[in-house]
Each structure stands twice: as C-alpha cells, then as structure tokens.
N, CA and C atoms as an extended XYZ file, in Angstrom:
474
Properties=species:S:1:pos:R:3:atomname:S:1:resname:S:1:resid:I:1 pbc="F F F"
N        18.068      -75.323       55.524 N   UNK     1
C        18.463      -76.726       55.602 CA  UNK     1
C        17.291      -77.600       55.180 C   UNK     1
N        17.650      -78.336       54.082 N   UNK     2
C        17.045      -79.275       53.723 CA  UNK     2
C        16.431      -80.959       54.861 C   UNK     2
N        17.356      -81.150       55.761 N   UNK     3
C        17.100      -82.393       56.237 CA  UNK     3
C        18.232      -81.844       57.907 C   UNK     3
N        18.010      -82.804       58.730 N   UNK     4
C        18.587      -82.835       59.878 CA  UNK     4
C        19.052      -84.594       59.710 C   UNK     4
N        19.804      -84.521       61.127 N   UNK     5
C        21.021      -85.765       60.899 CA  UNK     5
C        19.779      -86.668       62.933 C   UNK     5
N        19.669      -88.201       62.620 N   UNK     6
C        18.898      -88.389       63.919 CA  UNK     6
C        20.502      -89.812       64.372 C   UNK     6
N        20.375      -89.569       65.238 N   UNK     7
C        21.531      -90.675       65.924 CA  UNK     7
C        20.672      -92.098       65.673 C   UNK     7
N        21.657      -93.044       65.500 N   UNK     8
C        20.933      -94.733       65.342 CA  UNK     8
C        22.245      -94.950       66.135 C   UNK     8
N        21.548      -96.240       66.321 N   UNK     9
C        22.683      -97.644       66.871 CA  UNK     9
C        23.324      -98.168       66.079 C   UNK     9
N        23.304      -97.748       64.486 N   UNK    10
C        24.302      -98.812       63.533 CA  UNK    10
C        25.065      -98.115       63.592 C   UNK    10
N        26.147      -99.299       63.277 N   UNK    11
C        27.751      -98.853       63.174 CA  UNK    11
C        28.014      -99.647       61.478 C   UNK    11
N        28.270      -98.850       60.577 N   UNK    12
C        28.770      -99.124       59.432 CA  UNK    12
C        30.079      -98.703       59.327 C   UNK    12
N        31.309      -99.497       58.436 N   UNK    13
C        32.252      -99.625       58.804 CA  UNK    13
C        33.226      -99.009       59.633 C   UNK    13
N        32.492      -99.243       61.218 N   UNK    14
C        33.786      -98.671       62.419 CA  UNK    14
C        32.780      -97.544       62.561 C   UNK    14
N        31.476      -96.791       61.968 N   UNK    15
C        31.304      -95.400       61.690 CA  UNK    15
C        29.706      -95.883       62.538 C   UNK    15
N        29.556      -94.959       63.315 N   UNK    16
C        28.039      -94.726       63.229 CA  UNK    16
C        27.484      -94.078       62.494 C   UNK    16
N        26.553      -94.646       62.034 N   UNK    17
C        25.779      -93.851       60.747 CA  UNK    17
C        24.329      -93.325       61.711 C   UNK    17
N        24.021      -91.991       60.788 N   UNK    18
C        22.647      -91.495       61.222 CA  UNK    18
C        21.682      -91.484       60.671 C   UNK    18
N        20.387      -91.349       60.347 N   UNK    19
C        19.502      -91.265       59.753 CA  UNK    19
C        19.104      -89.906       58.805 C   UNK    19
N        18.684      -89.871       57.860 N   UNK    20
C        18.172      -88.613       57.376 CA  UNK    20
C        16.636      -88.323       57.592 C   UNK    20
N        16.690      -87.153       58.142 N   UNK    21
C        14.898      -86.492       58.289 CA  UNK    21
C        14.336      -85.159       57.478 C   UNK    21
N        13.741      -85.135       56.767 N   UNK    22
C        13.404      -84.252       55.733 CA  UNK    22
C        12.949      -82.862       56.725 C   UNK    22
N        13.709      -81.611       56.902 N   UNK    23
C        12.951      -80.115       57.820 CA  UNK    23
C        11.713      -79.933       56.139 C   UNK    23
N        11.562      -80.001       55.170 N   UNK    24
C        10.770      -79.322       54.944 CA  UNK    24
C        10.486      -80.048       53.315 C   UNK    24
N         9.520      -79.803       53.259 N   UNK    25
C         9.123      -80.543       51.585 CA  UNK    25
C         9.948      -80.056       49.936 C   UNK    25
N         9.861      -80.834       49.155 N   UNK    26
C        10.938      -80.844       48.453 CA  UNK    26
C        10.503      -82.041       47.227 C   UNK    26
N        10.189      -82.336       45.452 N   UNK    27
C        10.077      -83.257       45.231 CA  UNK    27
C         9.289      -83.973       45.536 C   UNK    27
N         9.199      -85.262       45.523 N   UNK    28
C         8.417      -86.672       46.416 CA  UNK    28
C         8.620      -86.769       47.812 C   UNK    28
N         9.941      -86.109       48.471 N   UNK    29
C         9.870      -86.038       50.049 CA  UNK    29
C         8.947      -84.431       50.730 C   UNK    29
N         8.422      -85.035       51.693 N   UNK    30
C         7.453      -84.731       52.549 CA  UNK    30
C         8.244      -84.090       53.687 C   UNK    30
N         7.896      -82.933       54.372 N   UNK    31
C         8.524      -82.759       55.831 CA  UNK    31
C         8.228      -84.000       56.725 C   UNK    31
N         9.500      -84.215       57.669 N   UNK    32
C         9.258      -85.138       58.317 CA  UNK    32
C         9.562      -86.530       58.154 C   UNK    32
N         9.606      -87.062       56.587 N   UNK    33
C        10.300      -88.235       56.247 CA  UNK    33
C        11.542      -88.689       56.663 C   UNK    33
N        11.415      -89.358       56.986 N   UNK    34
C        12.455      -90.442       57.040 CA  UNK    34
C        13.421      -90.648       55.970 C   UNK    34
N        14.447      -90.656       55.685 N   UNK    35
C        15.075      -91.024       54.608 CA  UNK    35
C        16.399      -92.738       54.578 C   UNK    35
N        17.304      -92.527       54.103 N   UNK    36
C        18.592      -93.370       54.467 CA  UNK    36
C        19.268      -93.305       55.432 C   UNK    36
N        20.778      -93.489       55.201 N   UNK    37
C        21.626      -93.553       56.360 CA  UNK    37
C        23.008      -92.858       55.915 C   UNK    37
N        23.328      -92.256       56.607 N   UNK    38
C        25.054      -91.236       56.327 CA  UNK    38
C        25.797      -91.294       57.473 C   UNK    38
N        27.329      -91.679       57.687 N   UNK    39
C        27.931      -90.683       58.225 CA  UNK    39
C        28.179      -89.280       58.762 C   UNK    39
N        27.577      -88.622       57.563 N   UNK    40
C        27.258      -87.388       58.488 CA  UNK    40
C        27.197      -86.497       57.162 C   UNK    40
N        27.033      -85.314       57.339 N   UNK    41
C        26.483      -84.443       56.340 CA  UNK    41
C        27.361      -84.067       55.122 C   UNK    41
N        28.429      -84.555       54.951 N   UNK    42
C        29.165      -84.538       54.038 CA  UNK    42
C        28.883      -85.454       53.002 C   UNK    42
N        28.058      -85.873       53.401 N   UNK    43
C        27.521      -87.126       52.599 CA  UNK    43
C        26.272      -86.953       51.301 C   UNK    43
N        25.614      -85.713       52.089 N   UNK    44
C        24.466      -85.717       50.888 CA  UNK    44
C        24.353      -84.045       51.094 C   UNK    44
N        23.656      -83.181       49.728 N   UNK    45
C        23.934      -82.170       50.200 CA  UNK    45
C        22.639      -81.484       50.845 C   UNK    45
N        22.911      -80.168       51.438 N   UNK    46
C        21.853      -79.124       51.705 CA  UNK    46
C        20.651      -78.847       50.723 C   UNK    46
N        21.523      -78.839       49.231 N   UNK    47
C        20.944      -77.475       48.766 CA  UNK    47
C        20.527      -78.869       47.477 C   UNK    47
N        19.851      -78.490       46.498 N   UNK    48
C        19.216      -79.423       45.330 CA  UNK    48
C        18.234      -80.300       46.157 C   UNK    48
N        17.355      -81.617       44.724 N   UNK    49
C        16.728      -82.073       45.204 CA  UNK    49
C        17.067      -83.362       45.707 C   UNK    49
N        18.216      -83.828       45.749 N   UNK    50
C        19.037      -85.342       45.910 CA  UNK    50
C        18.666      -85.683       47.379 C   UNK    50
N        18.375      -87.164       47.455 N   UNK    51
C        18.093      -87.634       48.847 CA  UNK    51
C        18.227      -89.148       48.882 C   UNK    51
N        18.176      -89.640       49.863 N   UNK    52
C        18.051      -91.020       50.173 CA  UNK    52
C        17.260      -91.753       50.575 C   UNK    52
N        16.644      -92.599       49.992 N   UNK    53
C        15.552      -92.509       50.448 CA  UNK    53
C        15.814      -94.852       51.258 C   UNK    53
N        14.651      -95.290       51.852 N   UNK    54
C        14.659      -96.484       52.785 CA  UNK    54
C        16.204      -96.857       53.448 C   UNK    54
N        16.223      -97.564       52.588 N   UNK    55
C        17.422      -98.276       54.289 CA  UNK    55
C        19.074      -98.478       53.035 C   UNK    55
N        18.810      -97.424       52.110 N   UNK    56
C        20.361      -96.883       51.119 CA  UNK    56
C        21.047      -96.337       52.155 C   UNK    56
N        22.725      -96.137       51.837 N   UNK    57
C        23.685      -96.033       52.899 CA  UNK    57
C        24.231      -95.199       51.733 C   UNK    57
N        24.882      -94.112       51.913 N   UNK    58
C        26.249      -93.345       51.748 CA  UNK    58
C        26.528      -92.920       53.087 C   UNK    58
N        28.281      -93.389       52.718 N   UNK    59
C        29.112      -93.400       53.846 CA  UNK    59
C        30.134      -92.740       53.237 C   UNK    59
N        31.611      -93.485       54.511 N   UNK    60
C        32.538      -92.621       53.922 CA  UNK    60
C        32.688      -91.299       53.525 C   UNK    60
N        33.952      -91.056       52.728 N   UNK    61
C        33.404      -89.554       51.853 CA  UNK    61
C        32.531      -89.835       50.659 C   UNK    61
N        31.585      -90.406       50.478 N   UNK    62
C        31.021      -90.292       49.640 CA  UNK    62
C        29.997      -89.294       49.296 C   UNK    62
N        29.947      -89.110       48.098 N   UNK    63
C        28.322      -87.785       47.859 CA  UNK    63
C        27.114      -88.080       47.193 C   UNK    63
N        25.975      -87.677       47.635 N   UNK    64
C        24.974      -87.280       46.923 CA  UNK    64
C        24.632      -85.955       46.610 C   UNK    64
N        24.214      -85.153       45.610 N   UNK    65
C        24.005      -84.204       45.254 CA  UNK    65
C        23.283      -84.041       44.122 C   UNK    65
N        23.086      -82.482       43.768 N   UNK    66
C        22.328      -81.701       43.176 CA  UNK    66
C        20.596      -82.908       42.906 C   UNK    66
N        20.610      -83.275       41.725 N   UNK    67
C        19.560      -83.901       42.163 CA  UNK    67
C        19.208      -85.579       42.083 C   UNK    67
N        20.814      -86.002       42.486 N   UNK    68
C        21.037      -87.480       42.115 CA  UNK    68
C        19.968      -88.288       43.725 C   UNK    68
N        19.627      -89.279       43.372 N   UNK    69
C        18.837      -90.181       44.487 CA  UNK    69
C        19.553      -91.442       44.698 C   UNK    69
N        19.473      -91.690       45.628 N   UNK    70
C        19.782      -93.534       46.062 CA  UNK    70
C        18.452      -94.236       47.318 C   UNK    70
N        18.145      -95.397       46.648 N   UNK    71
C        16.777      -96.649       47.029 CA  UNK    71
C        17.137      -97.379       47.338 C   UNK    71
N        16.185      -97.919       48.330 N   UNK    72
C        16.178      -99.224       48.353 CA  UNK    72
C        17.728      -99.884       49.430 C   UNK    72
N        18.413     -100.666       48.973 N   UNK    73
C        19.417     -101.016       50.144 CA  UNK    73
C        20.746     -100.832       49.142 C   UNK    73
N        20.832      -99.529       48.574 N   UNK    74
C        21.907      -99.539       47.234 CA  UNK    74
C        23.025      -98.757       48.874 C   UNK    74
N        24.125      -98.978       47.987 N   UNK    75
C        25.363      -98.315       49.336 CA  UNK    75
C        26.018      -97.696       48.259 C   UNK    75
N        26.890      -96.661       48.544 N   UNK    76
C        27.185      -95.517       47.830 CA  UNK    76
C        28.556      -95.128       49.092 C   UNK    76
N        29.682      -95.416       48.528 N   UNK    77
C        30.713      -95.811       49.454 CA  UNK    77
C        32.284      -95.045       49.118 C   UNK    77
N        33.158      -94.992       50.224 N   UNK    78
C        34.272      -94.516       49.708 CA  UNK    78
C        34.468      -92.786       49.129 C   UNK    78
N        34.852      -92.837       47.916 N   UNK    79
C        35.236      -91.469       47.720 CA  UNK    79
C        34.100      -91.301       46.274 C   UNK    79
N        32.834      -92.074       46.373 N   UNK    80
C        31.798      -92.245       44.907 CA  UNK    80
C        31.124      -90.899       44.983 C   UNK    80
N        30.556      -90.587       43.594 N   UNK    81
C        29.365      -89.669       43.676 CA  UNK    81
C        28.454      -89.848       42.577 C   UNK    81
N        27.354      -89.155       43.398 N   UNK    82
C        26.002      -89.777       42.535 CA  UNK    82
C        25.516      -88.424       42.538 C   UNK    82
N        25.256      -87.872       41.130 N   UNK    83
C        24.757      -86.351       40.651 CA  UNK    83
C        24.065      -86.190       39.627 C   UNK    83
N        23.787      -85.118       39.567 N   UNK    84
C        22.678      -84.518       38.131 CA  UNK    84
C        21.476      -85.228       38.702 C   UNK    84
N        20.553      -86.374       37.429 N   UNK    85
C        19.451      -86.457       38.215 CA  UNK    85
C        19.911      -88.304       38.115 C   UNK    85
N        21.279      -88.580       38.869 N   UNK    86
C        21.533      -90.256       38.658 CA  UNK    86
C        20.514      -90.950       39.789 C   UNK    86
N        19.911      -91.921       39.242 N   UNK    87
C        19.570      -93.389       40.173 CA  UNK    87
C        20.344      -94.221       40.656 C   UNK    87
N        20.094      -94.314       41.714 N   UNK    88
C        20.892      -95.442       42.424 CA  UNK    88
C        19.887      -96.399       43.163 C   UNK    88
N        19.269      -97.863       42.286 N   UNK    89
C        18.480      -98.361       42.849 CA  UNK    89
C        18.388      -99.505       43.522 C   UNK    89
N        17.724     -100.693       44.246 N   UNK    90
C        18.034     -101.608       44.961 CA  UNK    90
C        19.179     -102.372       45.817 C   UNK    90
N        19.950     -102.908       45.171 N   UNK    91
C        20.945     -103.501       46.020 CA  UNK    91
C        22.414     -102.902       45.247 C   UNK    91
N        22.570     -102.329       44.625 N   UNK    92
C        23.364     -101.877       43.758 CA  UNK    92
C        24.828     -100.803       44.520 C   UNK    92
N        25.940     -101.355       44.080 N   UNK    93
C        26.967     -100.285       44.619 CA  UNK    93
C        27.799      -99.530       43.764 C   UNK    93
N        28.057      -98.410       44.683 N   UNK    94
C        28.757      -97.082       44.176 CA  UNK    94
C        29.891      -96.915       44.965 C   UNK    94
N        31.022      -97.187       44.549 N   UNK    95
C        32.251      -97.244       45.157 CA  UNK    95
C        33.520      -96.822       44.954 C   UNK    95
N        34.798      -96.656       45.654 N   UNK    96
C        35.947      -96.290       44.632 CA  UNK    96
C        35.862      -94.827       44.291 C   UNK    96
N        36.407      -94.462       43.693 N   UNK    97
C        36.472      -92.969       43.090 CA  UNK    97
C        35.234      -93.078       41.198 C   UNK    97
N        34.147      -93.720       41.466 N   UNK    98
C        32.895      -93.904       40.659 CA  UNK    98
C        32.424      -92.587       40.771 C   UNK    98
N        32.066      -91.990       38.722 N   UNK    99
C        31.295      -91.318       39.566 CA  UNK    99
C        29.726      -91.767       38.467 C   UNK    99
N        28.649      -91.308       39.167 N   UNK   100
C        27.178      -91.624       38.119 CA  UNK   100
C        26.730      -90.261       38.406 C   UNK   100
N        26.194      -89.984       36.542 N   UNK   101
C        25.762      -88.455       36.647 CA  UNK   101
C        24.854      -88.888       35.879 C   UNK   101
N        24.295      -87.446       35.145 N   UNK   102
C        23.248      -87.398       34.295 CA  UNK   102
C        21.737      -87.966       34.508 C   UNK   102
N        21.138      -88.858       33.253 N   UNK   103
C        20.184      -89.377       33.916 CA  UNK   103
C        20.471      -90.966       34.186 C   UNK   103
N        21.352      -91.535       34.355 N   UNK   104
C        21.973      -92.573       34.452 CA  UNK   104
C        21.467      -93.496       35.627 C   UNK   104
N        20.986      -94.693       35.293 N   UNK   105
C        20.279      -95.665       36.072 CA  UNK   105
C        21.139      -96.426       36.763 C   UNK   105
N        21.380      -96.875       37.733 N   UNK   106
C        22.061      -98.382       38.360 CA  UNK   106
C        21.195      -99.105       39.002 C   UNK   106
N        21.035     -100.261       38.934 N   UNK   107
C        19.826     -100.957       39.414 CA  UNK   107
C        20.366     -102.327       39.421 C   UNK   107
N        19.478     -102.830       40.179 N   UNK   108
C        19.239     -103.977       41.084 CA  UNK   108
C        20.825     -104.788       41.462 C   UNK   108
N        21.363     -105.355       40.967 N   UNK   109
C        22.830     -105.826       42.056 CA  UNK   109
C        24.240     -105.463       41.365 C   UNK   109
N        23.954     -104.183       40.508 N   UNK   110
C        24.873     -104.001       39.464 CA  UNK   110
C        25.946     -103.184       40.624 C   UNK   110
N        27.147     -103.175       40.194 N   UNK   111
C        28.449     -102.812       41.019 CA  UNK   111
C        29.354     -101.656       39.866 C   UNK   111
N        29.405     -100.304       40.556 N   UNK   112
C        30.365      -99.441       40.074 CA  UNK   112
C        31.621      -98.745       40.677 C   UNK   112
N        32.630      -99.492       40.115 N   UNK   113
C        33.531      -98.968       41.084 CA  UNK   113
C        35.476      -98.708       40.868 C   UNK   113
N        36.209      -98.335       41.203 N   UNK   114
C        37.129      -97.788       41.098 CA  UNK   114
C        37.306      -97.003       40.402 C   UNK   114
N        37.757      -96.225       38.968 N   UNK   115
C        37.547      -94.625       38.477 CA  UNK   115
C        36.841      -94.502       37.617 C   UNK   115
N        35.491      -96.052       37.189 N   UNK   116
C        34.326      -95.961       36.419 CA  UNK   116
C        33.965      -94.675       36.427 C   UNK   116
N        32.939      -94.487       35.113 N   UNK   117
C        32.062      -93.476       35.147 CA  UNK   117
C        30.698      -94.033       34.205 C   UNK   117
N        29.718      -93.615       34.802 N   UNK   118
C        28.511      -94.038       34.030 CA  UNK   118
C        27.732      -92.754       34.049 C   UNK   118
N        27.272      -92.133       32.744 N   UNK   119
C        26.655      -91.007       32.899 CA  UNK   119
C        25.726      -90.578       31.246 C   UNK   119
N        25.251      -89.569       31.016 N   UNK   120
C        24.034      -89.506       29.856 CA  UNK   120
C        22.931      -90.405       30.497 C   UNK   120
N        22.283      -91.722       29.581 N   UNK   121
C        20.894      -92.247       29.630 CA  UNK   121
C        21.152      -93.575       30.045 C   UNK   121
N        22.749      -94.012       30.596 N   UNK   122
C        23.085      -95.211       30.401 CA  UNK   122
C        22.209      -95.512       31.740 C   UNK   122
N        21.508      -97.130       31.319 N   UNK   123
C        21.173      -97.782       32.527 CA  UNK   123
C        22.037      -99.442       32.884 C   UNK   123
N        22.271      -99.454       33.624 N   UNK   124
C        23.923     -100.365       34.008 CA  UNK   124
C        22.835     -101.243       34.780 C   UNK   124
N        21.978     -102.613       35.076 N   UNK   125
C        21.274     -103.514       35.515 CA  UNK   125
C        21.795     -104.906       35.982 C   UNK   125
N        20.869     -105.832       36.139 N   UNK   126
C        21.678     -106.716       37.211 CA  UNK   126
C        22.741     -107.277       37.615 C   UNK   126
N        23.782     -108.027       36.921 N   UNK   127
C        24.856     -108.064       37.637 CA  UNK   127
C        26.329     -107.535       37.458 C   UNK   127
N        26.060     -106.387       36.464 N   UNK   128
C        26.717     -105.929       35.702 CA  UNK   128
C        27.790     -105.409       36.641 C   UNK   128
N        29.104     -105.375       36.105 N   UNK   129
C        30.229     -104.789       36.859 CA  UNK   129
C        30.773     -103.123       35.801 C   UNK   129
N        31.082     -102.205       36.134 N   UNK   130
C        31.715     -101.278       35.633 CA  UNK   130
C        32.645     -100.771       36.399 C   UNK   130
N        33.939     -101.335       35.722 N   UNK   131
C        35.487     -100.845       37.310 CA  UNK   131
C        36.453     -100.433       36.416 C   UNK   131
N        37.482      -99.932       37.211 N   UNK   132
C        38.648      -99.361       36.353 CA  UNK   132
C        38.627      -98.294       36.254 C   UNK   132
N        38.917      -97.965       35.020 N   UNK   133
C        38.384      -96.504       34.583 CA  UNK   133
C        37.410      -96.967       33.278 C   UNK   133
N        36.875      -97.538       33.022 N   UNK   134
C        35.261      -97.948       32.183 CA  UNK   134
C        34.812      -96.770       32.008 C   UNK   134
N        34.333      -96.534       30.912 N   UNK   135
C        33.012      -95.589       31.210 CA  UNK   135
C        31.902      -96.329       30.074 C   UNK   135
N        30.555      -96.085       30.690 N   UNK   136
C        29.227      -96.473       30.066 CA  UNK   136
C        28.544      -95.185       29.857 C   UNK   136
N        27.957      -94.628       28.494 N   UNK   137
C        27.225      -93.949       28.591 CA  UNK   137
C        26.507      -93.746       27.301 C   UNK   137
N        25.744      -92.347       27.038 N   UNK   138
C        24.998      -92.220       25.758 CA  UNK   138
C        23.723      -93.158       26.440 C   UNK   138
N        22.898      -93.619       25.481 N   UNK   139
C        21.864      -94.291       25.793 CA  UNK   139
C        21.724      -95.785       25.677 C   UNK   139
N        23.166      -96.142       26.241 N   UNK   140
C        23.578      -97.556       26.157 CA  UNK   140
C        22.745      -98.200       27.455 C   UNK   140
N        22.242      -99.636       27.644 N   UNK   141
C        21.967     -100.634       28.212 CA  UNK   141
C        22.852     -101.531       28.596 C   UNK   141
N        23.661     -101.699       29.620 N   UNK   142
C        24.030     -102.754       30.261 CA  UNK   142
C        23.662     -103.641       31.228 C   UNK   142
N        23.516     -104.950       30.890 N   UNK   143
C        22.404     -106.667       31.413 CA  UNK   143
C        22.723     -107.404       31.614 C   UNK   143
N        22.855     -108.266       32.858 N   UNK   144
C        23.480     -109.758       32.735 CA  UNK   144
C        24.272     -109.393       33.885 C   UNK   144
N        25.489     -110.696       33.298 N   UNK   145
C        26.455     -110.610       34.118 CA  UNK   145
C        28.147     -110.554       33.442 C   UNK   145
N        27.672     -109.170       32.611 N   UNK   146
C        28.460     -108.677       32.029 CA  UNK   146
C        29.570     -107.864       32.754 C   UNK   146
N        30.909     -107.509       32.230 N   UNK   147
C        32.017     -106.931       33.263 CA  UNK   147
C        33.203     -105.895       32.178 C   UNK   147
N        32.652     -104.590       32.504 N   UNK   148
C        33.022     -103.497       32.002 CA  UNK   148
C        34.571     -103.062       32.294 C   UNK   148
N        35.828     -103.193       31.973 N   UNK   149
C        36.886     -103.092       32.748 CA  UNK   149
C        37.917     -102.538       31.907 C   UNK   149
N        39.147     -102.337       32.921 N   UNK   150
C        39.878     -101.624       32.016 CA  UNK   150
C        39.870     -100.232       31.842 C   UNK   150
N        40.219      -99.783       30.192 N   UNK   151
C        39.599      -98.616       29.981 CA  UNK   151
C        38.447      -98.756       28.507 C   UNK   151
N        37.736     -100.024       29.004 N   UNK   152
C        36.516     -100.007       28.156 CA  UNK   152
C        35.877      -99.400       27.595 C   UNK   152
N        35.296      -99.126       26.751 N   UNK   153
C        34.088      -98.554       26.382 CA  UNK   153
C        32.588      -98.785       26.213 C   UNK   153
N        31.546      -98.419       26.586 N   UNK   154
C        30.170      -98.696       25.946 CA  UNK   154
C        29.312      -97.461       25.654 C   UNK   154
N        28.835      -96.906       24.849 N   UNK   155
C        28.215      -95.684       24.362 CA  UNK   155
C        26.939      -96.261       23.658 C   UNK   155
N        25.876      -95.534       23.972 N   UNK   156
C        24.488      -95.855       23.116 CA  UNK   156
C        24.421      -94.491       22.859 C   UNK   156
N        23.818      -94.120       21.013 N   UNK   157
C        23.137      -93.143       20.724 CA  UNK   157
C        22.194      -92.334       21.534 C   UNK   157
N        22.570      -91.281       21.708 N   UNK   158
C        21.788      -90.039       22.226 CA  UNK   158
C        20.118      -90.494       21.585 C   UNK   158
C-alpha cells in the first residue's frame, strides 16, 4: 500500500472526506506526507505513481490513477478520471463522466466536464470550459475564456 486514509472533520458533499498519508516514498512524495482529500480509496489508486497532493479533492466516484496528479485546490468530481501522467492544477475542475489522460495539463480555473476528453500534450488554462463530448488534444493550447462544446474539436500537432 501506497498511502493510508486519516479521518477529518470535512464533510464534502453530504460525504466525509479523509486525508491522504503517503506509507512509503514514491516520486516527489516522501513517507509520511500529507497529501489531498478523498472519499475513500476508490478514489485514487494503490498501485502507480498518481497522488494528490495540498488541499485538491477527488470525491465521489471519481479516479486518480496510474500516474495522473491533482494540486493545489483543483476538485476532481463525480464519475471523472485523471490518468497516464495528466495534471490537474490550481483551482481547476474535473467533472461529469471527463476524462484527462496523457500528458495533458488543466490549470488554473479551467472547467472539464460532462463526456469531454482532453488528452496527448493538450494544456486547457484559465477560464477555459471543455463540456459535452469536446475533445482537446494533440499539442493544442487552450486560453482565455474560451468554451469547447458540443462535439467540438481542437487538435494541435504532435
């Protein structure tokens, strides 16, 4: 086992959420760290290097895995998943049946959600929306307060 589950006093929606504690080193986490916040272990996995790291939330059924990360106060919600080696950074959400793979960035207040997919090199940034079934990927840049919808497209060259 990668991490153990510590009881808190928050209640995120209706749910008490727990803390993550690193059993043993791994990556940039240290035995003993501190990590995010889950529902419970269905949430992030055992096995790879994926973790959560400050005061990020996956809840719900949501996943983290193999060696996807979530920072900072990003929430990662519902039935989302965040895999391969995806970022999930600052205030940013992962929601809906979303999923972010590859090396795929989300950052600072950007929102992904209902059967989006963002995955390859795409980095999706501030107030950017990607919903629907959207997908962003290849080594595309999305900025602003741009809104991906539908069954959109955005692709950047490999």
């Amino acid at each position: 086992m990668k991490y153990e589950l510590i009881l808190t006093d928050i209640v995120l929606e209706g749910k008490r959420v727990y803390r993550i504690k690193a059993l043993k080193d791994f990556s940039s986490v240290l035995e003993g760290d501190l990590g995010g916040f889950v529902h419970g272990e269905h949430n992030l996995s055992q096995t790879g290097k994926s973790w959560i790291y400050d005061d990020a939330c996956v809840i719900d059924k949501a996943r983290v895995y193999e060696h996807g990360r979530v920072y900072g106060n990003a929430i990662i919600a519902e039935h989302a998943k965040v895999y391969g080696r995806a970022r999930i950074k600052d205030s940013a959400k992962v929601f809906g049946r979303a999923s972010v793979f590859g090396t795929a960035k989300v950052l600072n207040n950007a929102v992904i959600k209902g059967n989006a997919k963002v995955f390859g090199k795409a980095e999706i940034l501030d107030d950017v929306k990607v919903m629907d079934n959207a997908r962003a990927g290849g080594k595309v840049v999305l900025r602003g307060d741009l809104v991906l919808y539908n069954n959109a497209r955005a692709f950047g060259e490999e």
